[in-house]
RODO-2510 file (C-alpha; in nm, 4 decimals, decimal comma):
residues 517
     n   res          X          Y          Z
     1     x     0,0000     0,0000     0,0000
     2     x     0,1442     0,3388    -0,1235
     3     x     0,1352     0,6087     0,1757
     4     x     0,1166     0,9624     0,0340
     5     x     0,3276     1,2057     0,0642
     6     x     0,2445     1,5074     0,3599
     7     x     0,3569     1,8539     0,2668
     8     x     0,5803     1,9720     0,5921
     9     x     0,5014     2,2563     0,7896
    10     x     0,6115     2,5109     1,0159
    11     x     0,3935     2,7093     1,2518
    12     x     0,4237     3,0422     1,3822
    13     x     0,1147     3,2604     1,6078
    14     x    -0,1611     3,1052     1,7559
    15     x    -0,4806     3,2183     1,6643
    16     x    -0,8006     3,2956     1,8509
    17     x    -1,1328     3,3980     1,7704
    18     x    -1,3075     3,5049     2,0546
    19     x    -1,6924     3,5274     1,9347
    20     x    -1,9506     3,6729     2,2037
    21     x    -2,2918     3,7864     2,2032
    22     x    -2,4607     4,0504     2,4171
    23     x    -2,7506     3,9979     2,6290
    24     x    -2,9423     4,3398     2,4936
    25     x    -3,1732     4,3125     2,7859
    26     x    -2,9022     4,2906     3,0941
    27     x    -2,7559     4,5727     2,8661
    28     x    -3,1109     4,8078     2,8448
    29     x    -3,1964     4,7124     3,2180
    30     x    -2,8459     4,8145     3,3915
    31     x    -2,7758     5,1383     3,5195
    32     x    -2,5851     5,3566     3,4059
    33     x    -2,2560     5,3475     3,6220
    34     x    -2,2884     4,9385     3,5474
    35     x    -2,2819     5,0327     3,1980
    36     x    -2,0235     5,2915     3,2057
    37     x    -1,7668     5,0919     3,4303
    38     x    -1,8166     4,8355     3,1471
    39     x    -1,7861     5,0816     2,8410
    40     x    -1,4281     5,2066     3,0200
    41     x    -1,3063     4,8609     3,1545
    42     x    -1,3901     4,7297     2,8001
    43     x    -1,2039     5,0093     2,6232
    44     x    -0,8974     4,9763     2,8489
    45     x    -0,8824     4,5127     2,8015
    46     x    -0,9232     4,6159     2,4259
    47     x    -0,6732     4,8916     2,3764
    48     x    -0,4480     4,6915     2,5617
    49     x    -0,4772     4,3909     2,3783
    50     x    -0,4422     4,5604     2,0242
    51     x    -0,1229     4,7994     2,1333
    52     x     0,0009     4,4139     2,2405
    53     x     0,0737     4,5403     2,5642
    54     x     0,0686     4,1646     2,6916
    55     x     0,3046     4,0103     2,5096
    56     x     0,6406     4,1206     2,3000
    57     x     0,5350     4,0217     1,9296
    58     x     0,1372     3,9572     1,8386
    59     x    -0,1207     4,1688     1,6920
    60     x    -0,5407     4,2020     1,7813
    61     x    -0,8468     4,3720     1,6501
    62     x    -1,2465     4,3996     1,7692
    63     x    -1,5091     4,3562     1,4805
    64     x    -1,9114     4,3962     1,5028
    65     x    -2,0556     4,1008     1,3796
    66     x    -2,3515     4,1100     1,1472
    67     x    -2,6393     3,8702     1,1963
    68     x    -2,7409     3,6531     1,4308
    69     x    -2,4705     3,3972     1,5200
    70     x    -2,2766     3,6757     1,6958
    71     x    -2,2125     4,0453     1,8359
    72     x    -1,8657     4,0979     1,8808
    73     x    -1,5212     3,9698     1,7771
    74     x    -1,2254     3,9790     1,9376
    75     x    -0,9399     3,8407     1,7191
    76     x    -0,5788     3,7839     1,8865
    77     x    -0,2584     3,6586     1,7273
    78     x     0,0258     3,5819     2,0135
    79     x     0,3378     3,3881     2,0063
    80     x     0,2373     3,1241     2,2715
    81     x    -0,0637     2,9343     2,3628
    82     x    -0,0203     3,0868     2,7132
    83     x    -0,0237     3,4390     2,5794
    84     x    -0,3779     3,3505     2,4045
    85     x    -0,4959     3,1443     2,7590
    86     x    -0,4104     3,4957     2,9510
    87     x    -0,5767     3,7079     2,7223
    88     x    -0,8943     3,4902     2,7031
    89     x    -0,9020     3,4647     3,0555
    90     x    -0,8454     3,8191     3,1569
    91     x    -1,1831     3,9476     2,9603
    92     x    -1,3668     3,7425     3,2084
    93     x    -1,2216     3,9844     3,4619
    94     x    -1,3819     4,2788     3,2870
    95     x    -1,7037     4,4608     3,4108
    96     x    -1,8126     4,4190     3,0290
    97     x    -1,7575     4,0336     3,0163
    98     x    -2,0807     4,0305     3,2541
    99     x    -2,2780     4,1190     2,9848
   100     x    -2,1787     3,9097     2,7362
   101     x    -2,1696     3,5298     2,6274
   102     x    -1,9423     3,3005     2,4196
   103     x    -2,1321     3,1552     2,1076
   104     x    -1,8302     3,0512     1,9353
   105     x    -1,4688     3,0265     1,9382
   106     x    -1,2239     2,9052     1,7001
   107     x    -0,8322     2,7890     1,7796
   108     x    -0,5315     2,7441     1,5121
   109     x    -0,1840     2,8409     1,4781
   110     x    -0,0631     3,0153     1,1536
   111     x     0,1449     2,7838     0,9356
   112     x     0,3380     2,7577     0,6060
   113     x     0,3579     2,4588     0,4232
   114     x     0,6478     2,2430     0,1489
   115     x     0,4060     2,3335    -0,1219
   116     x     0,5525     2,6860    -0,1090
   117     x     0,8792     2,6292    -0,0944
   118     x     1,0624     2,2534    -0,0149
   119     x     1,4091     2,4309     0,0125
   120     x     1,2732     2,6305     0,3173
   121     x     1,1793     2,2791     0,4668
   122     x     1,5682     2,1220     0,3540
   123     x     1,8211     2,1573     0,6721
   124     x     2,1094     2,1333     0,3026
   125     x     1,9418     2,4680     0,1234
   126     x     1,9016     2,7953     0,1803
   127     x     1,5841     2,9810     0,0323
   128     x     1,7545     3,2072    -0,1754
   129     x     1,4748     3,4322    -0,3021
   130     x     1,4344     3,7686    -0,0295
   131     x     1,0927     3,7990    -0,1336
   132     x     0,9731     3,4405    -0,0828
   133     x     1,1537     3,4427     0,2695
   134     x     0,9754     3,7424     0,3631
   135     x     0,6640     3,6038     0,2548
   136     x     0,7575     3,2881     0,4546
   137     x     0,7731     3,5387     0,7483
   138     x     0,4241     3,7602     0,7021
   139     x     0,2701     3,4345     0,6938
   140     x     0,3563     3,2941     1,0224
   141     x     0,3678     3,6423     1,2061
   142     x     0,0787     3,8375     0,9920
   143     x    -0,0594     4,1380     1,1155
   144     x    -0,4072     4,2408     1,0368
   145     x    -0,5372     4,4844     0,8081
   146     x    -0,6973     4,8066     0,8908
   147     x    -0,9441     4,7253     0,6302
   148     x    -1,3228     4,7083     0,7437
   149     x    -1,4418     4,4056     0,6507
   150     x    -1,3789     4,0529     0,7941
   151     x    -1,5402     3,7343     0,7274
   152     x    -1,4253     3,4135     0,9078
   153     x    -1,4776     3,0519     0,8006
   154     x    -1,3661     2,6869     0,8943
   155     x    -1,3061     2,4016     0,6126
   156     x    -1,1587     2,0636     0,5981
   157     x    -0,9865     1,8837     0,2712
   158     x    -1,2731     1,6293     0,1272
   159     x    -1,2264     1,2529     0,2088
   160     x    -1,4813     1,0823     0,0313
   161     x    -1,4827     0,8028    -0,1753
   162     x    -1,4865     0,9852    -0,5457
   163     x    -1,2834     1,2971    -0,3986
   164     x    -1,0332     1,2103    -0,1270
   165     x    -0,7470     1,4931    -0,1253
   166     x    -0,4902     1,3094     0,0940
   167     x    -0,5269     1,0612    -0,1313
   168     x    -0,3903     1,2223    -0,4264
   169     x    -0,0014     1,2388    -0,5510
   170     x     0,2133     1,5739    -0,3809
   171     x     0,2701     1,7142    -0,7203
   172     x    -0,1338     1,6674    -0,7925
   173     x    -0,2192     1,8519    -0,4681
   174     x     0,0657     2,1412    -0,5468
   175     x    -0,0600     2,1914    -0,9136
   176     x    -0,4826     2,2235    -0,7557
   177     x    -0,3120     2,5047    -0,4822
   178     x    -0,1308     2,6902    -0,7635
   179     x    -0,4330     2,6908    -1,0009
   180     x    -0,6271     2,8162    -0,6869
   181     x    -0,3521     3,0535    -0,5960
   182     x    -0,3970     3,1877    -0,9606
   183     x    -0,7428     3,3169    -0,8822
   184     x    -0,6209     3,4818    -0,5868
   185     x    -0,3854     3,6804    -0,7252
   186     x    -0,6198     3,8498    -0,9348
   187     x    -0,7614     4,0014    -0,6140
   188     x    -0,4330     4,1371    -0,4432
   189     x    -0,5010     4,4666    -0,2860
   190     x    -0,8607     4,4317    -0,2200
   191     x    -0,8705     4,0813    -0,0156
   192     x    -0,6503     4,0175     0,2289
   193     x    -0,5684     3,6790     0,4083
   194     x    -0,4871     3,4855     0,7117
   195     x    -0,5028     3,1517     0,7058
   196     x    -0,4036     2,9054     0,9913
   197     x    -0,3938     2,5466     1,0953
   198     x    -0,6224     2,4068     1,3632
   199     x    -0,5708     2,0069     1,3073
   200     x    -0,5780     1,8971     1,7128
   201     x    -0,6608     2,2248     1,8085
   202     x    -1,0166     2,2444     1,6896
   203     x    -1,3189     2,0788     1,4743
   204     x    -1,2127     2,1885     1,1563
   205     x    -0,8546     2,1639     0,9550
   206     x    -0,8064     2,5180     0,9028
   207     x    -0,9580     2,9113     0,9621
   208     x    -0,9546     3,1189     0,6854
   209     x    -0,9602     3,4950     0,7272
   210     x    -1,0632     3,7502     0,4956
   211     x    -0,9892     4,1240     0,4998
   212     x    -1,1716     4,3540     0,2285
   213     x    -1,2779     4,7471     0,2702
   214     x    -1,5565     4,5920     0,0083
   215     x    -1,7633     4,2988     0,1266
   216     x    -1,8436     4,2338    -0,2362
   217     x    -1,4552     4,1360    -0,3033
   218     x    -1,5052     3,8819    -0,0783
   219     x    -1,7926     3,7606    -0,2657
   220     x    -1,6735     3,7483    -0,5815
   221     x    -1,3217     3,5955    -0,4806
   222     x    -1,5243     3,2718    -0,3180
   223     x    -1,7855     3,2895    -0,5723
   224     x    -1,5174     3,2602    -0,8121
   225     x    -1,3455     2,9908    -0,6094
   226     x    -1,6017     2,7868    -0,5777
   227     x    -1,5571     2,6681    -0,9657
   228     x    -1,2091     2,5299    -0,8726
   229     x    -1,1838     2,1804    -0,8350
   230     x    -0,9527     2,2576    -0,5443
   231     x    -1,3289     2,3713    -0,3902
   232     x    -1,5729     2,2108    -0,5614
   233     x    -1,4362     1,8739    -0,5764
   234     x    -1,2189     1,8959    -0,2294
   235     x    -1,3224     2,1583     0,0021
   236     x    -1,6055     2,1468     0,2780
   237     x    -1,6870     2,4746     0,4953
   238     x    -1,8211     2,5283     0,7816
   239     x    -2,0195     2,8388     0,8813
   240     x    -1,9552     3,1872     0,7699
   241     x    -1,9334     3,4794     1,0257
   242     x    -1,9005     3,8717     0,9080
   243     x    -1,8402     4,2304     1,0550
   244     x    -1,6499     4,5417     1,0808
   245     x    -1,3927     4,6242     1,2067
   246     x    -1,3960     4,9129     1,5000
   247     x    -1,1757     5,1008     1,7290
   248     x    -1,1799     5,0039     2,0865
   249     x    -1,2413     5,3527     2,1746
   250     x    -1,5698     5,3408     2,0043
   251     x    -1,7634     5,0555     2,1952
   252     x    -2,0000     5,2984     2,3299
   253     x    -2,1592     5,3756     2,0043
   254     x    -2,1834     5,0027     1,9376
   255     x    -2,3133     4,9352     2,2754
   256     x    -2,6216     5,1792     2,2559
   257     x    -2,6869     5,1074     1,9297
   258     x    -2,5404     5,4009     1,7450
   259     x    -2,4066     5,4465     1,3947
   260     x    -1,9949     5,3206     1,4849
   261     x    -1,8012     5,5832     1,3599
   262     x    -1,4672     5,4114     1,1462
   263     x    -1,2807     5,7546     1,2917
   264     x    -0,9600     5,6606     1,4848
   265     x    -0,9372     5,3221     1,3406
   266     x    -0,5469     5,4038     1,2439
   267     x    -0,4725     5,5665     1,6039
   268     x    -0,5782     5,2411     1,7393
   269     x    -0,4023     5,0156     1,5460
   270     x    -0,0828     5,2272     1,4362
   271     x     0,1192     4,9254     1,3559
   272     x    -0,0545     4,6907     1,1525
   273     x     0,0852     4,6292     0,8077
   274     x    -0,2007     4,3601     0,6516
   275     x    -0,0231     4,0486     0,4897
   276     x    -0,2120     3,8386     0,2345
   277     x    -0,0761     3,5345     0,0824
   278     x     0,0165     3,4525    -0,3233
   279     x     0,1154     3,0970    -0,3081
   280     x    -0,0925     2,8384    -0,2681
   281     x     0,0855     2,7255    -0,0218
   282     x    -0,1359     2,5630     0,2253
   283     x    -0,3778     2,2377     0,2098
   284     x    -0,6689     2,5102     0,2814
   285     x    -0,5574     2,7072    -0,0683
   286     x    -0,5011     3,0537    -0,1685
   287     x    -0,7835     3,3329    -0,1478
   288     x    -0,5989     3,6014    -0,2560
   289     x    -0,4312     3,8784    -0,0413
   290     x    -0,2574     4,2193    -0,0343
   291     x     0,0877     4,3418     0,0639
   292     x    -0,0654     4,6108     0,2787
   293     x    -0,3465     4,6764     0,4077
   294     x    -0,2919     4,9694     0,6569
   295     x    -0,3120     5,3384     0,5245
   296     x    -0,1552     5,5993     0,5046
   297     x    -0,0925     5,9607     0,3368
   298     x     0,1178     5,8762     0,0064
   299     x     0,3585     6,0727    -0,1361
   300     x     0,4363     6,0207    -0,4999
   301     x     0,7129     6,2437    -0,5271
   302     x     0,9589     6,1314    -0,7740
   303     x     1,2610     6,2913    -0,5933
   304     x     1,2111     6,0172    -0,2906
   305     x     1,4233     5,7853    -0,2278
   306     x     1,4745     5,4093    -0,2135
   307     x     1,5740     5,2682     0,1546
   308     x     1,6237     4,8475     0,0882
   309     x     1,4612     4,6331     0,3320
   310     x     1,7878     4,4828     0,4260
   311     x     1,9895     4,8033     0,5667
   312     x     1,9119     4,7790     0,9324
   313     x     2,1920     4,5138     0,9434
   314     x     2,3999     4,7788     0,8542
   315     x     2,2348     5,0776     0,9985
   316     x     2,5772     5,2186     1,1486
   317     x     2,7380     5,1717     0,8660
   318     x     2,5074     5,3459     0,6518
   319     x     2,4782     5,6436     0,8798
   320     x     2,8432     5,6796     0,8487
   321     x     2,8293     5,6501     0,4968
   322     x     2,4979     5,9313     0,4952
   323     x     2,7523     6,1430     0,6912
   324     x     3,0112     6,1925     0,4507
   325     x     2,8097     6,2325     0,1730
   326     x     2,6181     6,4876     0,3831
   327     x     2,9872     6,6733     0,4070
   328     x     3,0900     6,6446     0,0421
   329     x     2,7412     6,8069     0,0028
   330     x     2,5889     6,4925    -0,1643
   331     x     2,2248     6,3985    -0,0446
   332     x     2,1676     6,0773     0,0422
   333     x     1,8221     6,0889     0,2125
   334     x     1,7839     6,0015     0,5680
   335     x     1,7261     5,6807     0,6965
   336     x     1,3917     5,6987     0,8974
   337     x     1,1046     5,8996     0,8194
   338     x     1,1439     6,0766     0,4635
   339     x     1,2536     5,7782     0,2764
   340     x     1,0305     5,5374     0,1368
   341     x     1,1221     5,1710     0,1369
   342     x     1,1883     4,9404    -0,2258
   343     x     1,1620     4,6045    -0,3766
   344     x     1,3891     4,6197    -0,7082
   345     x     1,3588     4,3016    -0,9178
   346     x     1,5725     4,2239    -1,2592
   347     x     1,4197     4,0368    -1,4994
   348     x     1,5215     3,8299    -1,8313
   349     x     1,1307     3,8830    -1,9543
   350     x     1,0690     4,1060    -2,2669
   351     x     0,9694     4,4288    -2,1856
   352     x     0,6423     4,4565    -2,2813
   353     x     0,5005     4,1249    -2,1551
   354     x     0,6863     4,1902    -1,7868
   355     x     0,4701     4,5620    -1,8010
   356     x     0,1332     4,3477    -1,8784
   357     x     0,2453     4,1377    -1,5849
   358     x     0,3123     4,4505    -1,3435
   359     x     0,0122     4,6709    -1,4453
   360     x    -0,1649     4,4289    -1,2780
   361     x     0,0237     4,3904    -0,9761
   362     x     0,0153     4,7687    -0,9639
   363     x    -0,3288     4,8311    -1,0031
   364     x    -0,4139     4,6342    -0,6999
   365     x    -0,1811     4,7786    -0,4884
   366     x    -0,2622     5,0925    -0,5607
   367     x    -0,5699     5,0318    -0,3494
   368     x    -0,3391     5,0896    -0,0556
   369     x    -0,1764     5,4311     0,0076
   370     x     0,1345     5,2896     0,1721
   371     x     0,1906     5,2041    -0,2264
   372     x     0,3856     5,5095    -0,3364
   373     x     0,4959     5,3909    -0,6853
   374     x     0,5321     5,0428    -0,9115
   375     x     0,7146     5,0922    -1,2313
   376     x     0,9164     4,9149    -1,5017
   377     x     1,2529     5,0595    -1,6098
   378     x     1,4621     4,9209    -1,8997
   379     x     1,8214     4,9370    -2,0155
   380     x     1,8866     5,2952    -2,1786
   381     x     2,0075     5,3565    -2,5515
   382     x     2,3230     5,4531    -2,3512
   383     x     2,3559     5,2433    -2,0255
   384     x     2,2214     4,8865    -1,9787
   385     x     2,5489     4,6465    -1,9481
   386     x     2,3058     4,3515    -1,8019
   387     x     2,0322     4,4073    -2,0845
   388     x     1,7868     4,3281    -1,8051
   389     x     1,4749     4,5216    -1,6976
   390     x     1,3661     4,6176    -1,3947
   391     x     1,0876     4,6744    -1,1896
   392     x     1,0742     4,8817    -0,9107
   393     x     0,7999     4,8969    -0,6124
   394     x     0,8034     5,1682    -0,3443
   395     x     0,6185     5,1350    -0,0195
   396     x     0,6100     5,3969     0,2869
   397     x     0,6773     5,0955     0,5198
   398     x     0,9086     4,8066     0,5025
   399     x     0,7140     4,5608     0,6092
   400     x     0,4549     4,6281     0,3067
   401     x     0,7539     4,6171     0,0959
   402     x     0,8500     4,3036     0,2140
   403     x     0,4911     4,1532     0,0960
   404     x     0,4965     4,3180    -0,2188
   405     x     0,8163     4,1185    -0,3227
   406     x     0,6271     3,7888    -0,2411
   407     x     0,3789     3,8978    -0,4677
   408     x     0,6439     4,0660    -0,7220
   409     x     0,9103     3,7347    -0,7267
   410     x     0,6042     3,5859    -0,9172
   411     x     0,7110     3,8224    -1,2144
   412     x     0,8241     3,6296    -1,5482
   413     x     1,1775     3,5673    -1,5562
   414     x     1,3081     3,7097    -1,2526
   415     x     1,6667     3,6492    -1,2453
   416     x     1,7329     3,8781    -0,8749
   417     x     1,6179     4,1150    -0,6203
   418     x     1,9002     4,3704    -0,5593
   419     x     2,1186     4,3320    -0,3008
   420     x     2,0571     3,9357    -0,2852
   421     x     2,3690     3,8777    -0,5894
   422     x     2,6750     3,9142    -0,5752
   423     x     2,7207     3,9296    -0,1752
   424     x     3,1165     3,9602    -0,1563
   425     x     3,0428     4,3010    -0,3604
   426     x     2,8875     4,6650    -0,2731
   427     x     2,6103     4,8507    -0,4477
   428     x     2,4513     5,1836    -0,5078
   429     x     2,1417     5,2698    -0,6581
   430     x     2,0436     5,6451    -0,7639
   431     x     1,6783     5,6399    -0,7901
   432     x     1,4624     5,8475    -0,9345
   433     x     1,7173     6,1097    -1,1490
   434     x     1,4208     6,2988    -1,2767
   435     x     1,5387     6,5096    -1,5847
   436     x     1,3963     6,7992    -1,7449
   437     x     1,2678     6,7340    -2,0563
   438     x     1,4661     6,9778    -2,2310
   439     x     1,7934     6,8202    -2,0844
   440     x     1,7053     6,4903    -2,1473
   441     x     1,9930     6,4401    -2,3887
   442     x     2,2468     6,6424    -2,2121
   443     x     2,2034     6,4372    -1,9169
   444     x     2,2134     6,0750    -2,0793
   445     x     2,5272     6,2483    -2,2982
   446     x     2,7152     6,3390    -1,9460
   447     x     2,6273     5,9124    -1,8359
   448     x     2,7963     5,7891    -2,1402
   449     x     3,0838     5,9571    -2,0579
   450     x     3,0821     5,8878    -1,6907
   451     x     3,0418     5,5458    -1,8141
   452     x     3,3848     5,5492    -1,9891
   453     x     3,5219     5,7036    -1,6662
   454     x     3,3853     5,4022    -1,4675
   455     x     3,5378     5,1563    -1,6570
   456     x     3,8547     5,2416    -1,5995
   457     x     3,8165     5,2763    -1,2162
   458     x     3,9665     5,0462    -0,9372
   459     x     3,6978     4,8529    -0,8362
   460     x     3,3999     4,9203    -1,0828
   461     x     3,2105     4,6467    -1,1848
   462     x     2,8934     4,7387    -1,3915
   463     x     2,6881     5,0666    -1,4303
   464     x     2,3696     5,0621    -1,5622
   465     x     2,0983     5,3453    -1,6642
   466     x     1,7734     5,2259    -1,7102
   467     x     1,4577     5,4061    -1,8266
   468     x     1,0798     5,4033    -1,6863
   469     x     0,8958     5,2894    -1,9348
   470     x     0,6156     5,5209    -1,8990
   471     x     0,8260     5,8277    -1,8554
   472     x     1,1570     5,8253    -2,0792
   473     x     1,2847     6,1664    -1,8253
   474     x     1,2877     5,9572    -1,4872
   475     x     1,5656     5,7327    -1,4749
   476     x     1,7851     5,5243    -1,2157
   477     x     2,1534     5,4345    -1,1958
   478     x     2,2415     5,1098    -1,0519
   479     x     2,6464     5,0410    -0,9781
   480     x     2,8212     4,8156    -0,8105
   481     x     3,1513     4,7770    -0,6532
   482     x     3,4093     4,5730    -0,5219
   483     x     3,3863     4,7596    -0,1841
   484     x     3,2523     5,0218     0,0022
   485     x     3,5536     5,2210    -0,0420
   486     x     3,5738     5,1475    -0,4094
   487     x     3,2648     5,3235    -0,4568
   488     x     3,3112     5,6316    -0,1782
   489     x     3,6910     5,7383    -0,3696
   490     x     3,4274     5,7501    -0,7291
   491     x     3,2425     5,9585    -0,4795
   492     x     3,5421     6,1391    -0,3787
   493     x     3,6632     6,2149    -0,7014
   494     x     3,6005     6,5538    -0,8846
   495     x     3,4428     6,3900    -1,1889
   496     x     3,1426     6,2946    -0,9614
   497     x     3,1691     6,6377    -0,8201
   498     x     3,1466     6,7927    -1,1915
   499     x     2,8158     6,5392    -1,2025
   500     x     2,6926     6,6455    -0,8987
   501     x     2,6951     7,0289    -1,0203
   502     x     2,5916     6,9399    -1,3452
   503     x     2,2711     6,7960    -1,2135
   504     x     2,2006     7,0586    -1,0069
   505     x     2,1054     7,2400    -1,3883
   506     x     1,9431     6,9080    -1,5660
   507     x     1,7420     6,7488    -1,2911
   508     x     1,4124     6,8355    -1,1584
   509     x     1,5409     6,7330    -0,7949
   510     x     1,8276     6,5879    -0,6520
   511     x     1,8479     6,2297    -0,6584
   512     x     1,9094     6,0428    -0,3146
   513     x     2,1452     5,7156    -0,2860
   514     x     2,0753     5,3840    -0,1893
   515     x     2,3371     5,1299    -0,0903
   516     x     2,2464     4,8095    -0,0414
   517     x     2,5176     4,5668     0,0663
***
């Protein structure tokens, strides 16, 4: 008898859903310093929980529920099973606890499985892509969305005697996730997802939850799914629960009934970063997801600069390096705050067929304003040693940025992510040299013969100038180096100077620098 094979898994948070309903009539019939103490005491065990005051990683969030099944959700994500015990335990201590009752709960643990990636499963490999390892992360510590909507659901894998799903070969089981992943994708940056295990922890084999600031996403991605044979042949559900999403601080207005204002939802929740999935990567499947889902006021200034996701590892360095560009009057951004945080990706992929592929991409994310800018850049008529394009995503926080390249190492042909190649080596990255139009020429002119300059320099290694595709007068230089040092004596030198001054006349800003190590 042939035993099948079982994807492996790793497991990260546990999650609760803590469902309760509220007895309207206590509620109506109490006084009103009963009902206050409650209001504040409720306020305080919820604030608390979402600022994670209990625990040092973890993340929380209160929802209305519509219909019947329900009132309220309360929704934790903590390293332990002890942090989620404490937290269950202490709302029973609460002066609003009296006036509710549990109708339902659900228990998991967040989880990724070998049909994402074996090599992160293989003690002998290394996963190699950033983006993928990233993802890896988001999915086993996720954060929730700030978006409005939620809608929560159990399911197992069929077993029956037509359609049994652990009965079918690995690579079968893989190729009906990435179909179902497929659909998914086409809903990144309007459904978000969090989907964990609950095998031995509770009656189903997973929760799936769904994050929209549209209900009618959510209907239309499971609508959709429901034609896959991943669902209609091998899924079974259990019951659907919905709501939206509130700040603690207004559970007054939902107690009495009131209109609950959205207001403040981003002062209660200031770190969440919302983390949706694009493999199909689980036994449960892919619904879809974003690579953030918490706003905020975007800024599509083409003069910002690039701060890689990797730099904190060399934060001193880096300030040091800030510093003396600072003193040969060279701006090179600051490291917090201003600068906006990239995912650059080369790719092998013709031009026009990788733009198709991003547009996409782009026109999801561009649901979320921590999404500052997604372009494609190719090699210029002057400047493109590698011949590869590039595409280039900008986020206001690092952690969407992260996501994003999950969803962006997808791309066709993706050959690197900058600063993964080439580790014994040191690069720098220009972005955004926005020309004036009638400079354009002058300034690509002044590259080619930097270009020739470069070549003959200790140390060089490549120089590129690639082109947006959309908009032929905003441009990047990417260089690398043998060293640090290599790259701060071109920096040194008076050529660079005469470039610096130059731009000063041809650019629309000055451009910032990036180094990514």
């Amino acid at each position: 008898m042939e035993r099948r094979q079982p994807p492996q898994t790793d497991e990260g948070w546990y999650v609760l859903h803590d469902f309760r309903s509220i007895d309207w009539d206590a509620w109506r019939d109490a006084p009103e310093r009963r009902r206050t103490r409650a209001i504040e005491e409720g306020i305080e065990y919820l604030s608390a929980a979402e600022s994670v005051a209990d625990a040092e990683e973890g993340d929380s969030a209160t929802f209305a529920i519509l219909g019947h099944k329900a009132d309220l959700l309360v929704l934790h994500l903590r390293p332990t099973l002890e942090d989620v015990d404490a937290l269950e335990r202490r709302f029973e201590q609460t002066a609003l606890a009296e006036f509710t009752e549990r109708t339902d709960s659900y228990v998991s643990v967040t989880e990724v499985s070998g049909y994402m990636s074996q090599d992160y499963f293989d003690d002998d490999a290394e996963v190699e892509d950033t983006g993928i390892a990233r993802y890896i992360e988001s999915r086993l510590k996720p954060e929730i969305p700030d978006s409005e909507f939620v809608n929560f659901y159990p399911m197992n894998k069929r077993r029956g005697p037509e359609d049994n799903w652990y009965d079918l070969p690995f690579d079968e089981r893989a190729e009906h996730l990435s179909s179902h992943g497929d659909i998914g994708r086409e809903y990144a940056g309007r459904v978000t997802q969090i989907i964990s295990g609950s095998l031995g922890l509770d009656d189903f084999e997973w929760g799936v939850t769904l994050f929209a600031d549209d209900p009618t996403d959510v209907k239309e991605l499971l609508y959709e799914m429901r034609f896959d044979p991943s669902s209609s042949r091998f899924a079974e559900f259990g019951r659907f629960l919905s709501g939206r999403r509130f700040p603690p601080e207004n559970l007054r207005p939902f107690l009495e009934g009131e209109r609950i204002p959205q207001d403040g939802a981003g002062d209660a929740h200031p770190h969440a970063e919302g983390h949706g999935g694009h493999h199909g990567d689980s036994d449960a499947g892919h619904h879809g997801g974003d690579s953030s889902g918490h706003s905020h006021s975007g800024h599509h200034g083409e003069s910002d600069s690039s701060h890689h996701g990797d730099s904190d590892a060399h934060g001193d360095d880096e300030s040091g390096i800030r510093s003396e560009l600072e003193d040969m009057d060279i701006y090179a951004g600051q490291p917090h705050g201003e600068d906006v945080h990239a995912v650059v990706l080369y790719s092998a992929a013709d031009v026009e067929e990788l733009f198709e592929e991003v547009d996409g991409l782009r026109t999801n994310f561009d649901h979320y304003d921590t999404h500052v800018k997604t372009a494609v850049y190719q090699p210029s008529e002057v400047g493109g040693e590698s011949g590869e394009n590039a595409v280039v995503s900008l986020w206001e926080t690092e952690r969407a940025a992260n996501t994003a390249a999950g969803f962006l190492a997808d791309l066709p042909e993706v050959v690197r992510q900058a600063g993964d190649d080439e580790a014994d080596s040191w690069g720098t990255m220009g972005m955004f040299y926005t020309v004036k139009p009638d400079h354009r020429s002058d300034f690509t002119g002044t590259f080619e013969d930097a270009a020739g300059l470069l070549a003959e320099m200790d140390g060089h290694r490549k120089t590129d100038l690639l082109v947006n595709r959309e908009d032929e007068n905003d441009m990047f230089i990417a260089s690398r180096w043998d060293s640090r040092e290599d790259a701060m004596q071109f920096f040194r030198s008076d050529a660079f100077a005469d470039a610096v001054e130059f731009g000063r006349d041809v650019l629309v800003d000055r451009p910032r620098h990036v180094f990514l190590a």
